[in-house]
C-alpha positions, -999 to 999 in steps of 0.1 A, spaced: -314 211 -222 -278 204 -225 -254 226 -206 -211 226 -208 -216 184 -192 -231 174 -221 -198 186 -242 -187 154 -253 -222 145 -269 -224 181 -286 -191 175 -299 -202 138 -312 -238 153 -327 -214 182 -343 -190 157 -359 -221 137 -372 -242 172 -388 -207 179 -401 -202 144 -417 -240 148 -432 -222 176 -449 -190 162 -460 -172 177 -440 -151 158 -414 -135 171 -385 -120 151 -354 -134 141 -322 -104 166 -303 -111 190 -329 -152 189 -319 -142 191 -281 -122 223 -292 -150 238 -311 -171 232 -278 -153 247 -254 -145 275 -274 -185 279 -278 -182 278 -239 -160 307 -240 -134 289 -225 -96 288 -243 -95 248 -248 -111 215 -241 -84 210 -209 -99 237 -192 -133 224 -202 -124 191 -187 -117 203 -158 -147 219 -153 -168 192 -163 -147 174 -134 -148 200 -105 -187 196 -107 -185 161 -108 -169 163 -78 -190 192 -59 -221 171 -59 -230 149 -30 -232 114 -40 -266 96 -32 -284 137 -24 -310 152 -45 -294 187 -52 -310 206 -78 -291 238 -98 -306 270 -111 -330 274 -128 -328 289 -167 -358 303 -180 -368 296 -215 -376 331 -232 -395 330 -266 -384 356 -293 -396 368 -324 -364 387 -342 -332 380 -333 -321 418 -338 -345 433 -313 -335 401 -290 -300 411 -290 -308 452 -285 -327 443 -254 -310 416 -238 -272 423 -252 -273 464 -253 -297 473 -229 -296 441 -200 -257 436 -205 -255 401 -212 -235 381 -230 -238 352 -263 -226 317 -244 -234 298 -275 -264 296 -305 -275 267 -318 -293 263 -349 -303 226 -367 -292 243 -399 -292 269 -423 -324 288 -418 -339 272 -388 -346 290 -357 -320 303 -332 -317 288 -291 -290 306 -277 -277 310 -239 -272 342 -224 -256 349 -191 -243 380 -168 -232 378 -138 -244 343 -131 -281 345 -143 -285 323 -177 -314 325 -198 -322 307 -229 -337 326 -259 -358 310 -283 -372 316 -318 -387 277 -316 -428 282 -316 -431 247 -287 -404 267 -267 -421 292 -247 -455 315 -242 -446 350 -251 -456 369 -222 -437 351 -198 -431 366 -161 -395 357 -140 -382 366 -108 -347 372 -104 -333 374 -72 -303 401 -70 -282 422 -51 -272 457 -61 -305 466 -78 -294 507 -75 -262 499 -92 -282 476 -119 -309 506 -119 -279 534 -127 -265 516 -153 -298 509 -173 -307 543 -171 -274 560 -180 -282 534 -218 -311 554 -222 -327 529 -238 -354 546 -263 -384 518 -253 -380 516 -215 -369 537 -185 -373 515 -155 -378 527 -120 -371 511 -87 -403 496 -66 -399 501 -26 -427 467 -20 -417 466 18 -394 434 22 -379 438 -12 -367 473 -39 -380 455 -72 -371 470 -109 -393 455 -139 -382 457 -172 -403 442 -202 -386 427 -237 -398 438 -275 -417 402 -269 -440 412 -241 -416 394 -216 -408 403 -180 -380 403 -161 -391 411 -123 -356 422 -109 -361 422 -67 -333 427 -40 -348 417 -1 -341 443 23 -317 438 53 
């Protein structure tokens, strides 16, 4: 799955679907697009990204990142009241292969991604995660204070860890667990 290190060959695929279209565009005009999808103000401050990782990574050491769960919807409306209203996050970027064709997008808050998907080979609906937090009262408060009409999660005292579960329209859980001192 591509992430924002991959920008240059989005912004070469982009230029290509474009031309398919007749529609031409740039090479510094497709880095732009990019790392506005990124959320980021211009393809400089891309770069530099895209540079400080290249740097933070040992040379020669397996080092592996986070991992971002692959979460299979079925409506991209009841998608966005659970995971954008209710959870909090945010839209990184959609992609779509065209008009018509089924949404992957990256979400994010608070440096947990996920990937949604409406592609059928993408996921299992029904999937279970872990996500490792801190602050699960605070998390807790502000979920309840949305009063969300299809859930009211509690908090789960398990003995090394206060745990939260929340399930998505999709049948998909999010196991939300803090460890205790």
């Amino acid at each position: 799955m591509r992430d924002y290190r991959d920008a240059k060959a989005m912004a070469k695929a982009m230029r290509e679907i474009l031309a398919d279209l007749d529609l031409t565009i740039s090479h510094s005009q497709a880095l732009e697009i990019v790392a506005r999808q990124f959320g980021l103000t211009n393809w400089n401050v891309l770069s530099a990204k895209i540079d400080d990782a290249a740097r933070a990574r040992p040379v020669g050491r397996i080092a592996f990142e986070q991992a971002v769960p692959i979460i299979r919807i079925f409506d991209v409306a009841k998608a966005d009241e659970f995971y954008l209203d209710f959870l909090g996050f945010t839209v990184d970027w959609d992609h779509r292969y065209g008009v018509n064709f089924p949404l992957y997008r990256q979400i994010s808050r608070s440096g947990l991604r996920l990937h949604l998907s409406e592609h059928a080979g993408d996921a299992t609906p029904g999937g279970n995660m872990c996500v490792y937090m801190t602050e699960i009262r605070d998390l807790h408060q502000e979920l309840l204070a949305k009063d969300y009409r299809y859930m009211k999660p509690g908090i789960a005292d398990e003995g090394t860890r206060l745990e939260m579960q929340v399930t998505d329209p999709f049948n998909n859980r999010i196991r939300f667990m803090e460890l205790k001192g």
